[in-house]
Residue frames as a rotation matrix with the C-alpha (Angstrom) as fourth column:
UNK 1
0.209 0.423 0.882 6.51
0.551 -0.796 0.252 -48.57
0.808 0.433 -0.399 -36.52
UNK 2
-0.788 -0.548 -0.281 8.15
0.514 -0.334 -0.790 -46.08
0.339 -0.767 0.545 -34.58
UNK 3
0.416 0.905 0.086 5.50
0.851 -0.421 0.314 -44.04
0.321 -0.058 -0.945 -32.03
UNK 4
-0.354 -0.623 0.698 6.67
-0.030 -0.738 -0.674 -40.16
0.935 -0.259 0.242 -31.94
UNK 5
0.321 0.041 -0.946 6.59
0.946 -0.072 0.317 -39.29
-0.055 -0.997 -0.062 -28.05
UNK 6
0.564 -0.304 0.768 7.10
-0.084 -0.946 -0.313 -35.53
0.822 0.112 -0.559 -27.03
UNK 7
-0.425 -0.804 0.416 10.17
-0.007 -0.457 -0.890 -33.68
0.905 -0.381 0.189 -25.35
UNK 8
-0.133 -0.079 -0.988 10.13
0.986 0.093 -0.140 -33.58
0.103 -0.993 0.065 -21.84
UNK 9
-0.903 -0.410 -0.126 10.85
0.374 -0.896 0.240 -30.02
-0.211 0.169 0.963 -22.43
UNK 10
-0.878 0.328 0.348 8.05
-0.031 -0.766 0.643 -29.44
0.477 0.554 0.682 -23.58
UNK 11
0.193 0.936 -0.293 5.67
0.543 0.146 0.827 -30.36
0.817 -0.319 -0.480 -21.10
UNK 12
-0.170 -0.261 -0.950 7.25
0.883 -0.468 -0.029 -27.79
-0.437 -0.844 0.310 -18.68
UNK 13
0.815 0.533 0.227 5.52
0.579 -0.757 -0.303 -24.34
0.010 0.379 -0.925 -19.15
UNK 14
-0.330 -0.753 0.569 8.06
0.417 -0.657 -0.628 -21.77
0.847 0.030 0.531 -20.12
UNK 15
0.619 0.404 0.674 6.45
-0.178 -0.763 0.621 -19.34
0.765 -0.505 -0.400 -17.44
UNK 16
0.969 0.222 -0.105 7.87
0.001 0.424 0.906 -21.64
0.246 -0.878 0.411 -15.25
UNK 17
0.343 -0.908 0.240 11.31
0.935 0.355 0.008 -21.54
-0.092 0.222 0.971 -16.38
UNK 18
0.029 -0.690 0.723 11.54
0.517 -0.609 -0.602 -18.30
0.856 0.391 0.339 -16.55
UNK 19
0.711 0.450 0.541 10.17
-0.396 -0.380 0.836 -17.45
0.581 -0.808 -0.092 -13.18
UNK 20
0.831 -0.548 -0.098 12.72
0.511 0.682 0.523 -20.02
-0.219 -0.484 0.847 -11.62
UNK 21
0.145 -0.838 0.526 15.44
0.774 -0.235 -0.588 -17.66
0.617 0.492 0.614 -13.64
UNK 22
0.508 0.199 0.838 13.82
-0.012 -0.971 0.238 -14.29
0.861 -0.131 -0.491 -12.13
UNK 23
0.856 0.515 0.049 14.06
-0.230 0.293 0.928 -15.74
0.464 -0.806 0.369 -8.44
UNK 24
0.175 -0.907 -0.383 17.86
0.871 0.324 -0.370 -16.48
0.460 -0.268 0.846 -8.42
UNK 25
0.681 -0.083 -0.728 18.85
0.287 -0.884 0.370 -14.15
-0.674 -0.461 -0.578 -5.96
UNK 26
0.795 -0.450 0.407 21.67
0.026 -0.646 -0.763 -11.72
0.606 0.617 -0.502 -8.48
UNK 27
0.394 -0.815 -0.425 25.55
0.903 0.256 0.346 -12.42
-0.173 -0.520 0.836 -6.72
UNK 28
-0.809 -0.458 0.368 26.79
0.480 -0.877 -0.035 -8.91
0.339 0.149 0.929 -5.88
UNK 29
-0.475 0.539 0.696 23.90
-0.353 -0.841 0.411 -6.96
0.806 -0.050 0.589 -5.93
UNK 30
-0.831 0.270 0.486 21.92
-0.544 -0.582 -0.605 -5.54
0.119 -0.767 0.630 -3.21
UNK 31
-0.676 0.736 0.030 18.67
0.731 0.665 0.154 -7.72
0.093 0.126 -0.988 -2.27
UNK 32
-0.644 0.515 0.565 15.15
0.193 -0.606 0.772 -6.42
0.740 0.606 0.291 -3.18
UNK 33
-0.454 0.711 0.537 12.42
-0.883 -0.280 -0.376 -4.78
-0.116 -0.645 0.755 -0.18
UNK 34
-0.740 0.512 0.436 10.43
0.402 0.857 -0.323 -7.97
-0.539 -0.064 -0.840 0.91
UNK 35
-0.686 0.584 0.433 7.22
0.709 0.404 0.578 -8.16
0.162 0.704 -0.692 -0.54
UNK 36
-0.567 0.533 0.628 4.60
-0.271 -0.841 0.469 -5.78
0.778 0.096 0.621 -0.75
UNK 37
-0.831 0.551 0.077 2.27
0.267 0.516 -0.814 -6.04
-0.488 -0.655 -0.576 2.65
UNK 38
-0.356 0.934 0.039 -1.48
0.933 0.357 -0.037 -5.25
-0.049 0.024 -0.999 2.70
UNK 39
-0.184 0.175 0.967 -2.62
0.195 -0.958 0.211 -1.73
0.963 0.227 0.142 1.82
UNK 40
-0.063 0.500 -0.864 -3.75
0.980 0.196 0.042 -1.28
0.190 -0.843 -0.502 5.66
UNK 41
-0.204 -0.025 -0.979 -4.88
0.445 -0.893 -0.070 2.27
-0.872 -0.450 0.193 6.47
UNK 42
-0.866 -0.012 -0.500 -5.37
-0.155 -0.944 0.291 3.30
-0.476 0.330 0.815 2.97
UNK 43
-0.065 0.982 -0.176 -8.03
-0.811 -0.155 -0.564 4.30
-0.581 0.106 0.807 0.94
UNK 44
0.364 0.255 0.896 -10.34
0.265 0.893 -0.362 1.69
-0.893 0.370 0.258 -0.71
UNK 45
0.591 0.111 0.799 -8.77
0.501 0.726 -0.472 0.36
-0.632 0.679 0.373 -3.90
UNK 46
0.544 -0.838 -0.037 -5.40
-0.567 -0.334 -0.753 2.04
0.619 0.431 -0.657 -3.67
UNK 47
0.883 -0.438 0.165 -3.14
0.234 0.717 0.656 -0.26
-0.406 -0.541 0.736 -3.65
UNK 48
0.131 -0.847 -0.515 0.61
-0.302 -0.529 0.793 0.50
-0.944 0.052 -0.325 -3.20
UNK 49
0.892 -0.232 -0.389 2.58
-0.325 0.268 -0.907 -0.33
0.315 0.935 0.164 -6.37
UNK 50
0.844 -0.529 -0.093 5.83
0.535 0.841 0.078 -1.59
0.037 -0.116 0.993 -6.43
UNK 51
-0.111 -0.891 0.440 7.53
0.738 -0.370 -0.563 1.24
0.665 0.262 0.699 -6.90
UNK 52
0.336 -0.046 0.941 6.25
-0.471 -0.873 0.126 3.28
0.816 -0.485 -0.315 -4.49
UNK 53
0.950 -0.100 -0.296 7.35
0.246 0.824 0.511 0.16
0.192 -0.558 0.807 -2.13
UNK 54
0.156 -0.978 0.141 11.06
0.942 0.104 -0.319 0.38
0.297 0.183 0.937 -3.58
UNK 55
0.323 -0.009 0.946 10.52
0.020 -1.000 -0.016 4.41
0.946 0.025 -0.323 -3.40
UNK 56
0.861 0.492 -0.128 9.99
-0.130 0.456 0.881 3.71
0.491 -0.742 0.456 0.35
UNK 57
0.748 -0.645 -0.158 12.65
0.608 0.569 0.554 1.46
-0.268 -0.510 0.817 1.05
UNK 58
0.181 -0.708 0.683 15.16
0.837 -0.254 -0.485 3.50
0.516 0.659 0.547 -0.72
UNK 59
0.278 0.164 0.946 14.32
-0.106 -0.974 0.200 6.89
0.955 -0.156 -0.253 1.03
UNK 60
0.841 0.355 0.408 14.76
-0.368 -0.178 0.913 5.09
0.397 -0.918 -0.019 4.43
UNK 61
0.609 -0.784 -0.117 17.77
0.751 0.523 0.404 3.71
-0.256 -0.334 0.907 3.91
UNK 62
-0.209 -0.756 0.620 19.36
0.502 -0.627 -0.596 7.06
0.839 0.187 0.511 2.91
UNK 63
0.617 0.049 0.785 17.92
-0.534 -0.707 0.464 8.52
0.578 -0.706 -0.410 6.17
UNK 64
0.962 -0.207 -0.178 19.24
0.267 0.586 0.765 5.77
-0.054 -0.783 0.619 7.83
UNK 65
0.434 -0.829 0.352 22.62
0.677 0.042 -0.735 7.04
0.595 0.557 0.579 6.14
UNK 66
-0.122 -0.281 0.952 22.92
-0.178 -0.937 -0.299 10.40
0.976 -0.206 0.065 7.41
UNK 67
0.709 0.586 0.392 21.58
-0.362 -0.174 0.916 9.60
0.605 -0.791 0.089 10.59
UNK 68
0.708 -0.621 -0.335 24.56
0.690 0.709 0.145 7.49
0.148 -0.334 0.931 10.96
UNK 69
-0.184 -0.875 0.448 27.23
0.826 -0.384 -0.412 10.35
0.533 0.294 0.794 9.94
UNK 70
0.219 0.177 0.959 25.45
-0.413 -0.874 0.256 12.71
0.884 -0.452 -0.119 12.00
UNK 71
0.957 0.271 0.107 25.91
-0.103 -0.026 0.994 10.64
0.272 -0.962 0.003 15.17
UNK 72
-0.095 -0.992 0.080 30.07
0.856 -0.122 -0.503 10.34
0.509 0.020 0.861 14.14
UNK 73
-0.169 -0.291 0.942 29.60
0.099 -0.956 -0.277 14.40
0.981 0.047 0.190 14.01
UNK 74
0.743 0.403 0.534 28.25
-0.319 -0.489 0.812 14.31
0.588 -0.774 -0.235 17.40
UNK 75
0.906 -0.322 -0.276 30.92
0.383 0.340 0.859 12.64
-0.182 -0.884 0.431 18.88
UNK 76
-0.073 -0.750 0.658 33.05
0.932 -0.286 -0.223 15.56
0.355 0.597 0.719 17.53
UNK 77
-0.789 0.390 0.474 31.28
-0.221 -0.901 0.373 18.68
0.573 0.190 0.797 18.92
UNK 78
-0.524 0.646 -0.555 28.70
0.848 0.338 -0.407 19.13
-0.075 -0.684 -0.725 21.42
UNK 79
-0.908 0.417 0.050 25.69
-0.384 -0.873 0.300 21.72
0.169 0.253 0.953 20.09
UNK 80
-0.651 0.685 0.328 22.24
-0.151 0.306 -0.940 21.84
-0.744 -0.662 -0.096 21.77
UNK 81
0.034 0.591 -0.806 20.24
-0.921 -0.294 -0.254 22.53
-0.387 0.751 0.534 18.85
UNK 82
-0.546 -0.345 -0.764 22.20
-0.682 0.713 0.166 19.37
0.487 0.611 -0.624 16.71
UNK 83
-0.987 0.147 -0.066 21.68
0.145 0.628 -0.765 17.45
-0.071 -0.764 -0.641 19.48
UNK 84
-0.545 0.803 0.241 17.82
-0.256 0.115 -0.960 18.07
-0.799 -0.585 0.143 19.78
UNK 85
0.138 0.504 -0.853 17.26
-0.987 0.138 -0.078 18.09
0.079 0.853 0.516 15.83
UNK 86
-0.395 -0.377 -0.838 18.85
-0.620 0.783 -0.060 14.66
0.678 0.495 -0.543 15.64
UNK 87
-0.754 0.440 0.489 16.66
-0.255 0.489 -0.834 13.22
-0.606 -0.753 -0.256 18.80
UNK 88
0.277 0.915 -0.293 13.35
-0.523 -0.112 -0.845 14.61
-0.806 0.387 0.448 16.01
UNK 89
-0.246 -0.078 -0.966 15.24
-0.949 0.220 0.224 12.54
0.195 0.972 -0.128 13.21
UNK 90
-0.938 -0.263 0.224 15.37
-0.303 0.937 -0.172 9.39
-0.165 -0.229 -0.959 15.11
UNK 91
-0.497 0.866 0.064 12.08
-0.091 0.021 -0.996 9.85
-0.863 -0.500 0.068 15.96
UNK 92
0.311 0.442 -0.842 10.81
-0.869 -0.228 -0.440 10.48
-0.386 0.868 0.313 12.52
UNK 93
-0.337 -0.494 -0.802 12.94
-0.926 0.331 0.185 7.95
0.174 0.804 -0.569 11.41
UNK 94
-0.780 0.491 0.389 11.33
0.134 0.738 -0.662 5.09
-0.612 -0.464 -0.641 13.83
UNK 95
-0.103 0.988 -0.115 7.91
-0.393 -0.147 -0.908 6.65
-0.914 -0.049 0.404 12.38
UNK 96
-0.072 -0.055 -0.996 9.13
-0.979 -0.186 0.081 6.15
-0.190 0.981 -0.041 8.65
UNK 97
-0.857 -0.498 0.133 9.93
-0.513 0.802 -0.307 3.00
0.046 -0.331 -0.942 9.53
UNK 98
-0.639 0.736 0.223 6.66
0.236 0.464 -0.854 1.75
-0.732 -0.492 -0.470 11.35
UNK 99
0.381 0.775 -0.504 4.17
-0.722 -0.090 -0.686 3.75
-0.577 0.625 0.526 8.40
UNK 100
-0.400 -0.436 -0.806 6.62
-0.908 0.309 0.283 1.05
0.126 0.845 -0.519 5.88
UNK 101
-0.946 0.280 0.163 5.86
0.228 0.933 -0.278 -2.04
-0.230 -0.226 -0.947 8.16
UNK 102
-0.130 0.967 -0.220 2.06
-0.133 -0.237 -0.962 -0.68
-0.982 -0.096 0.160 7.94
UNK 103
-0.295 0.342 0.892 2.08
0.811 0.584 0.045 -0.55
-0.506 0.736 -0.449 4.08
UNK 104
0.694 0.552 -0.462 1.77
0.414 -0.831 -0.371 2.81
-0.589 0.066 -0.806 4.01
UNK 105
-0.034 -0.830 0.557 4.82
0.973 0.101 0.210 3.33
-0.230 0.549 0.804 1.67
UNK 106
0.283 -0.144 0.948 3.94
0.127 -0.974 -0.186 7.53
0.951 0.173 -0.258 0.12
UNK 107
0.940 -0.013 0.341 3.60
-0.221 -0.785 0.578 8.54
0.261 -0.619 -0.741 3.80
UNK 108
0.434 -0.892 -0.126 6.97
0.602 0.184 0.777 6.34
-0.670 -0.413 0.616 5.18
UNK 109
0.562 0.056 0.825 8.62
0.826 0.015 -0.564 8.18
-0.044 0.998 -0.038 2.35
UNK 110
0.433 0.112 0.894 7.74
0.547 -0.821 -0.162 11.06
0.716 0.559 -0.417 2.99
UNK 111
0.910 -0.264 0.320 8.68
-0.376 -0.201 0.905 11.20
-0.175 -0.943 -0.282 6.61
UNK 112
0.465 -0.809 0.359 11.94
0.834 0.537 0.129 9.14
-0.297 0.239 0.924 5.45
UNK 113
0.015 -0.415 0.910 12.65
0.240 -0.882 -0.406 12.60
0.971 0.224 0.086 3.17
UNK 114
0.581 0.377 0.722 11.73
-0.191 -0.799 0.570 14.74
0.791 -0.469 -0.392 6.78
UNK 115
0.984 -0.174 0.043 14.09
0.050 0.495 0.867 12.74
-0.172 -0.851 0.496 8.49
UNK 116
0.040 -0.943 0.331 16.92
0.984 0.094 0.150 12.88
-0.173 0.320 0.932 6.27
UNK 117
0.112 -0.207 0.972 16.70
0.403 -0.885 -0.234 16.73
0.908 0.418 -0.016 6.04
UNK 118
0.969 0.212 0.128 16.53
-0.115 -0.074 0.991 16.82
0.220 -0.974 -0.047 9.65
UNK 119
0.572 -0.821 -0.006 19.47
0.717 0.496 0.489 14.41
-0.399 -0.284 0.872 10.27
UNK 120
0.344 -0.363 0.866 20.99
0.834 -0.305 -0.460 16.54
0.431 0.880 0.198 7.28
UNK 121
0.731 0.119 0.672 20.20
-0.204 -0.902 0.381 20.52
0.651 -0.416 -0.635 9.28
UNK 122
0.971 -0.215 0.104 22.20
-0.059 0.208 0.976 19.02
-0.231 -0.954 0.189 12.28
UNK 123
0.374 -0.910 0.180 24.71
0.912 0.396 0.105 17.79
-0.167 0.125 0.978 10.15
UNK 124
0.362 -0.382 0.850 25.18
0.453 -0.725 -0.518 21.69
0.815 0.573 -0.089 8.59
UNK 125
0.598 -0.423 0.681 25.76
-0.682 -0.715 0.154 23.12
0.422 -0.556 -0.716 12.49
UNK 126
0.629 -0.737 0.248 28.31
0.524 0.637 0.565 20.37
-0.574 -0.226 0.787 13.15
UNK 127
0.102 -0.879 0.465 30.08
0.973 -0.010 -0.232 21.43
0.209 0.476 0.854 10.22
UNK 128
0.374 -0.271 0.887 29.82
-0.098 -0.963 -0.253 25.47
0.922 0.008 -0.387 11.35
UNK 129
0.926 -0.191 0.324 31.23
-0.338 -0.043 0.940 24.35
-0.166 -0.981 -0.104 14.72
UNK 130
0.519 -0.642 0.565 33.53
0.464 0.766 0.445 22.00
-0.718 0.032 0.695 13.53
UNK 131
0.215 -0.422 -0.881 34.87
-0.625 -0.752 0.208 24.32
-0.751 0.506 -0.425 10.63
UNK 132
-0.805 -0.492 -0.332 34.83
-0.517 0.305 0.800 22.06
-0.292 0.816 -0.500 8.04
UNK 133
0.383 0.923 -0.038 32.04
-0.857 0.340 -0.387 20.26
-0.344 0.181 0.921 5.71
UNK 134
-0.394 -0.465 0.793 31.71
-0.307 0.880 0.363 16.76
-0.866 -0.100 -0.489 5.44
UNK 135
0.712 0.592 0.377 31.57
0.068 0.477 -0.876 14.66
-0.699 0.650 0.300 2.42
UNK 136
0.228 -0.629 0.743 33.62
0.900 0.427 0.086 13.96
-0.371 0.649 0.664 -0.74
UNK 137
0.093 0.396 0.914 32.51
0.889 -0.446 0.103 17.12
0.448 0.803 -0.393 -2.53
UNK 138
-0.696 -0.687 0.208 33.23
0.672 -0.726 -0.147 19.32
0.252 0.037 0.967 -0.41
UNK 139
-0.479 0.469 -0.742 32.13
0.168 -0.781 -0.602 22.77
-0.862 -0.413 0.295 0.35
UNK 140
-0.422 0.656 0.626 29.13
0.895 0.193 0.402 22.46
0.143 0.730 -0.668 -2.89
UNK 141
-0.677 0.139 0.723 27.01
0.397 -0.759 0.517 25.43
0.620 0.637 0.459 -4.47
UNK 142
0.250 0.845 -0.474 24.19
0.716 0.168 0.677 24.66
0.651 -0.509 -0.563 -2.19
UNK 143
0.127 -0.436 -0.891 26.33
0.977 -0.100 0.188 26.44
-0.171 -0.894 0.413 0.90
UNK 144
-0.619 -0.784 0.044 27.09
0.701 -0.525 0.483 29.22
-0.356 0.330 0.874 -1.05
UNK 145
-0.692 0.569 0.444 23.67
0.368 -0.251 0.895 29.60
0.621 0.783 -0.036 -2.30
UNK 146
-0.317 0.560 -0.765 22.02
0.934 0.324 -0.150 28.85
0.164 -0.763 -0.626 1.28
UNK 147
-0.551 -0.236 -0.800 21.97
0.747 -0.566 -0.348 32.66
-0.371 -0.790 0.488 1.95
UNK 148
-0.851 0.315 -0.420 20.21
-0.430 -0.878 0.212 33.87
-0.302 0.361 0.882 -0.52
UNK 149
-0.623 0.730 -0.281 18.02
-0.483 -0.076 0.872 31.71
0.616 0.679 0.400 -1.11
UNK 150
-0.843 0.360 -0.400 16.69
0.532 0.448 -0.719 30.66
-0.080 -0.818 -0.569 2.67
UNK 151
-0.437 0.889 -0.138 13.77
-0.566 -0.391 -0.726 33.81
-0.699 -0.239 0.674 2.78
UNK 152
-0.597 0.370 -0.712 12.55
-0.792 -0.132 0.596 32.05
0.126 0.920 0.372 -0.35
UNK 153
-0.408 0.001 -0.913 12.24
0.031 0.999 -0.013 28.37
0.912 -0.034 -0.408 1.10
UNK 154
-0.970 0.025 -0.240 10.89
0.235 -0.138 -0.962 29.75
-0.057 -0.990 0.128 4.08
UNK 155
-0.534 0.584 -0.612 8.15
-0.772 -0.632 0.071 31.75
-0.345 0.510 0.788 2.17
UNK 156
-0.394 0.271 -0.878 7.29
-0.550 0.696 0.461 28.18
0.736 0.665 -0.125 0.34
UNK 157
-0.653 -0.243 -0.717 7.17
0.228 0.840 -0.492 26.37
0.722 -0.485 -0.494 3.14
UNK 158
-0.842 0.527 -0.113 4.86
-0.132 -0.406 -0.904 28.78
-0.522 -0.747 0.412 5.49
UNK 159
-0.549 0.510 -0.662 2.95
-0.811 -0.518 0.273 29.02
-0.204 0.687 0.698 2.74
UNK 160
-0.449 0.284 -0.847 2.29
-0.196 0.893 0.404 24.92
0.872 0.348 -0.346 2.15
UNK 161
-0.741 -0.009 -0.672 1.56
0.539 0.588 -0.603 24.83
0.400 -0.809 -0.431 5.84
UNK 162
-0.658 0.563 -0.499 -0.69
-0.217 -0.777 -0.591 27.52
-0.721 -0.281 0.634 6.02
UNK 163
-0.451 0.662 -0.598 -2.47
-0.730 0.111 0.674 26.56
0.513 0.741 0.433 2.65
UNK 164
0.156 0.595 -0.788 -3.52
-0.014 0.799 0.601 22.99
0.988 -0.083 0.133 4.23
UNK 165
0.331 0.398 0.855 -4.00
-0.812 -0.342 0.473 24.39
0.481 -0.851 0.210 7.69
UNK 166
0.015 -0.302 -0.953 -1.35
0.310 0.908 -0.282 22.25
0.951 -0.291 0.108 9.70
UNK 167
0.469 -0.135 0.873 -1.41
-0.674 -0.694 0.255 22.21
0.571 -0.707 -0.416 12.94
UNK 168
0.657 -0.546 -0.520 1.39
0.582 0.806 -0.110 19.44
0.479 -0.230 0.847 13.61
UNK 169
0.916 -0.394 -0.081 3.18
-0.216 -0.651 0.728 20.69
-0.340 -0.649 -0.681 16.44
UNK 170
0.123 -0.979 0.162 6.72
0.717 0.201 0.668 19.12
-0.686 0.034 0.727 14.85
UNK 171
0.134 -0.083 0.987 5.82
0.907 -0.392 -0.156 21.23
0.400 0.916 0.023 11.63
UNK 172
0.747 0.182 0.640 5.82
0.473 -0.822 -0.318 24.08
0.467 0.540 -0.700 13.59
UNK 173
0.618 -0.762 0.192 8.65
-0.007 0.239 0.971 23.49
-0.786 -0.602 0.142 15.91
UNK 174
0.074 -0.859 0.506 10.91
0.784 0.364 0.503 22.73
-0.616 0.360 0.701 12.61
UNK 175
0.202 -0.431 0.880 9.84
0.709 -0.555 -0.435 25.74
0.675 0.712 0.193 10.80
UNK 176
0.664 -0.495 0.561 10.93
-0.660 -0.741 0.127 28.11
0.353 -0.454 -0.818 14.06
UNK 177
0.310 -0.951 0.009 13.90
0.306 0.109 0.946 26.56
-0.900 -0.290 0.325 14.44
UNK 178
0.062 -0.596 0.801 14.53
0.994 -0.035 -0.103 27.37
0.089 0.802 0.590 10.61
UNK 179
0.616 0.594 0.518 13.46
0.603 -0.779 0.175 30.78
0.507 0.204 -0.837 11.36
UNK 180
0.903 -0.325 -0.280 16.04
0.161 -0.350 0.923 31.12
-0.398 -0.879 -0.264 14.17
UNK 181
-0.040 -0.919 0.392 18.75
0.550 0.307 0.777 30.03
-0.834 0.246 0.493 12.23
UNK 182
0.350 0.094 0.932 18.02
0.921 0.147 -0.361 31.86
-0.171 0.985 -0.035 9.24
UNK 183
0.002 -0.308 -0.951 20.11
0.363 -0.887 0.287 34.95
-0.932 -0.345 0.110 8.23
UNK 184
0.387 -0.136 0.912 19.45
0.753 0.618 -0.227 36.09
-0.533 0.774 0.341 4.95
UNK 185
-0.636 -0.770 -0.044 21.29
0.489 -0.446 0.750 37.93
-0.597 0.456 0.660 2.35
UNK 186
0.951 0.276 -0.139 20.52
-0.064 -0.264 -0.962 39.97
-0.302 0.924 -0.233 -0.82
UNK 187
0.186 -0.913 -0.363 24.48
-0.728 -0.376 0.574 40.47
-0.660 0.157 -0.734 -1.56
UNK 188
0.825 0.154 -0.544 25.97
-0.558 0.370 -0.743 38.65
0.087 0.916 0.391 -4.51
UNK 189
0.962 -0.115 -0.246 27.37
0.239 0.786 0.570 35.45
0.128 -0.607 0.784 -3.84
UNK 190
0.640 -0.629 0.441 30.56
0.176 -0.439 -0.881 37.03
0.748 0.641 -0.171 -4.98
UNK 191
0.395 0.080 0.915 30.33
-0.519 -0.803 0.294 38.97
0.758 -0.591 -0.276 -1.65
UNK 192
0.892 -0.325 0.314 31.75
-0.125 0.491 0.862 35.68
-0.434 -0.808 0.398 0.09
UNK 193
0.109 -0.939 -0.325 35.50
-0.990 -0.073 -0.119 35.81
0.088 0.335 -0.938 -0.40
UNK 194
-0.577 -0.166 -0.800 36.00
0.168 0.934 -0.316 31.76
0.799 -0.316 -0.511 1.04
UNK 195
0.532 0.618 -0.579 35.26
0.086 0.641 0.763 29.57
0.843 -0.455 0.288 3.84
UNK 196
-0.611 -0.597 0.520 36.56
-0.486 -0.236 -0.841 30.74
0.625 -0.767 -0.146 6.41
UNK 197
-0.748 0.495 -0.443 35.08
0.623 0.292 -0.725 29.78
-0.229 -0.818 -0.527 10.10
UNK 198
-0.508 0.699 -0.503 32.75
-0.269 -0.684 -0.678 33.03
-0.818 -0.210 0.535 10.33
UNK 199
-0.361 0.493 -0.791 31.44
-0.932 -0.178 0.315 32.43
0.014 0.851 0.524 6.78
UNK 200
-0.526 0.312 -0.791 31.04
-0.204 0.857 0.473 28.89
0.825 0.410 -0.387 6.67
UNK 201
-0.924 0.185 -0.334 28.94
0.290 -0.231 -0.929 29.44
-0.249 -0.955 0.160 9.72
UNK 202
-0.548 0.833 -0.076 26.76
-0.252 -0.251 -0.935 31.24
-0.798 -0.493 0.347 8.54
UNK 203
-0.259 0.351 -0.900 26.50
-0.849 0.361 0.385 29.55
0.460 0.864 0.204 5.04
UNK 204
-0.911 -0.179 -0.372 25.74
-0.014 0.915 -0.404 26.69
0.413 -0.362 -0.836 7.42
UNK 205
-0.771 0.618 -0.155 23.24
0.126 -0.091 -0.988 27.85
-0.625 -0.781 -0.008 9.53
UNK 206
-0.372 0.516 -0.771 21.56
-0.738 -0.669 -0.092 29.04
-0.563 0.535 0.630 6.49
UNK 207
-0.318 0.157 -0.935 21.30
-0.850 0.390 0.355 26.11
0.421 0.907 0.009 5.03
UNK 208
-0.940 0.277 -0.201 20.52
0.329 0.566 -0.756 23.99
-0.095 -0.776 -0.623 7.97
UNK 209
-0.079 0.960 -0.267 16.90
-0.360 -0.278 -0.891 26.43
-0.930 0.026 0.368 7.89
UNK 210
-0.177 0.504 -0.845 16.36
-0.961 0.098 0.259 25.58
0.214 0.858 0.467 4.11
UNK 211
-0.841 -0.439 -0.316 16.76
-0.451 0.892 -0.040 21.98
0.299 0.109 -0.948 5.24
UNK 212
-0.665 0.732 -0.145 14.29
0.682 0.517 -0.517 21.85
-0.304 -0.443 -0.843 7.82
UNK 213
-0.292 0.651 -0.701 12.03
-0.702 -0.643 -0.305 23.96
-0.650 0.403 0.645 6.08
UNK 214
-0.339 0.052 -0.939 11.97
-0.819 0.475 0.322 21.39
0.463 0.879 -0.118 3.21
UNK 215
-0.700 0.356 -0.619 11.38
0.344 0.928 0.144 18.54
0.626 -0.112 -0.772 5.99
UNK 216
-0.601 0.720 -0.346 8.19
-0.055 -0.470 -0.881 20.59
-0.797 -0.511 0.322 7.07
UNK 217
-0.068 0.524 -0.849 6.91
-0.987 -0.160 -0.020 20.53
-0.146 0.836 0.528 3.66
UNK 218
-0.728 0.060 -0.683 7.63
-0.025 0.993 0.113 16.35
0.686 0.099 -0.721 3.41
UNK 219
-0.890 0.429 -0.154 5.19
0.450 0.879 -0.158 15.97
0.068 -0.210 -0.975 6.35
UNK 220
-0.344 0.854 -0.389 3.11
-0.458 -0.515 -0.725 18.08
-0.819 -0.071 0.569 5.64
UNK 221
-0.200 0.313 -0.929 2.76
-0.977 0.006 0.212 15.86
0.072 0.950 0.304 2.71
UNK 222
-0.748 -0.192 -0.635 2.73
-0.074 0.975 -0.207 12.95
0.659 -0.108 -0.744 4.47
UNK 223
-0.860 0.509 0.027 -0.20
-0.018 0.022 -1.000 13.94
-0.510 -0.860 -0.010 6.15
UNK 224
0.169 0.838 -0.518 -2.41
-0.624 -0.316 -0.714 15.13
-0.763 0.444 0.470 3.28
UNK 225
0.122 -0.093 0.988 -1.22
0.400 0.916 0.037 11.92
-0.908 0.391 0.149 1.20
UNK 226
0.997 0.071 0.029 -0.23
0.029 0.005 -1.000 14.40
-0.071 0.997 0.003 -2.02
């Protein structure tokens, strides 16, 4: 009389098998942000998610991008201004860093964004010194647009920092430097024949202020945690 006996197979939980599948690292692709750490610093019983983790990591490695291509531009061109924004990216960028090791993932983020618009501004007076704009794409709408639409992004930006009553000296240090740089327009874009030097100058400068304007508004959100 025969005595039935079960499958091997079957005395291994599937969970287990498929977890063991998940865990292969993926040949080619890009490896995933280490684990989540401990919420440390935030409020009780918010805990990060995973995506704001990946958000994080993701935001700091594109500052880390620019920050790179901005220090090429610098060894192209010598401008005080570049030169001091891109000291305040590092700097930001170290912080973005350290708030990630901390677990603090919205605020690294957000300072990650305030860094890469930073790094970014510096890059726009490289390219009005340097007469030409880097990247694939070229001289993009954005440049073209920068003049008319800097008083506006200023206006937003005083306006977020004044509503929640910052008084971060970088926040206001980055929005008078946008202020300095800012020349704006009412004229219709039309009104710019090409890129020349003089124009792409000041479609530069102009967009350098919307830049750091925009990374005044990131920490100011990285402070108030919305």
């Amino acid at each position: 009389m025969k005595t039935n006996r079960p499958l091997l197979f079957f005395t291994i939980p599937l969970f287990a098998v498929v977890a063991a599948a998940v865990t292969q690292p993926a040949i080619g692709r890009p490896s995933r942000p280490p684990a989540p750490f401990p919420p440390n610093g935030l409020s009780p019983g918010i805990i990060p998610s995973y995506r704001d983790q990946a958000r994080a990591w993701r935001d700091i490695r594109k500052a880390e991008e620019t920050a790179y291509r901005v220090s090429f531009l610098a060894t192209q061109a010598s401008i005080a201004r570049a030169s001091d924004l891109t000291s305040l990216g590092n700097r930001l960028l170290s912080d973005a860093r350290g708030l990630y090791e901390a677990g603090k993932y919205f605020q690294a983020a957000e300072t990650a964004l305030a860094t890469k618009n930073v790094h970014e501004a510096a890059q726009n007076l490289y390219e009005g010194k340097l007469g030409y704009v880097v990247g694939p794409r070229g001289l993009t709408r954005s440049y073209y647009d920068a003049p008319y639409r800097v008083s506006e992004e200023l206006s937003r930006a005083g306006a977020i920092v004044a509503y929640y009553r910052s008084n971060d000296s970088t926040v206001s240090n980055l929005l008078r430097y946008a202020r300095e740089l800012a020349t704006p327009s009412t004229s219709p874009t039309a009104s710019i024949p090409s890129a020349s030097a003089p124009n792409l100058s000041i479609m530069t400068n102009n967009r350098a202020a919307i830049r750091l304007a925009k990374a005044a508004t990131h920490l100011v959100r990285a402070a108030n945690g919305f």
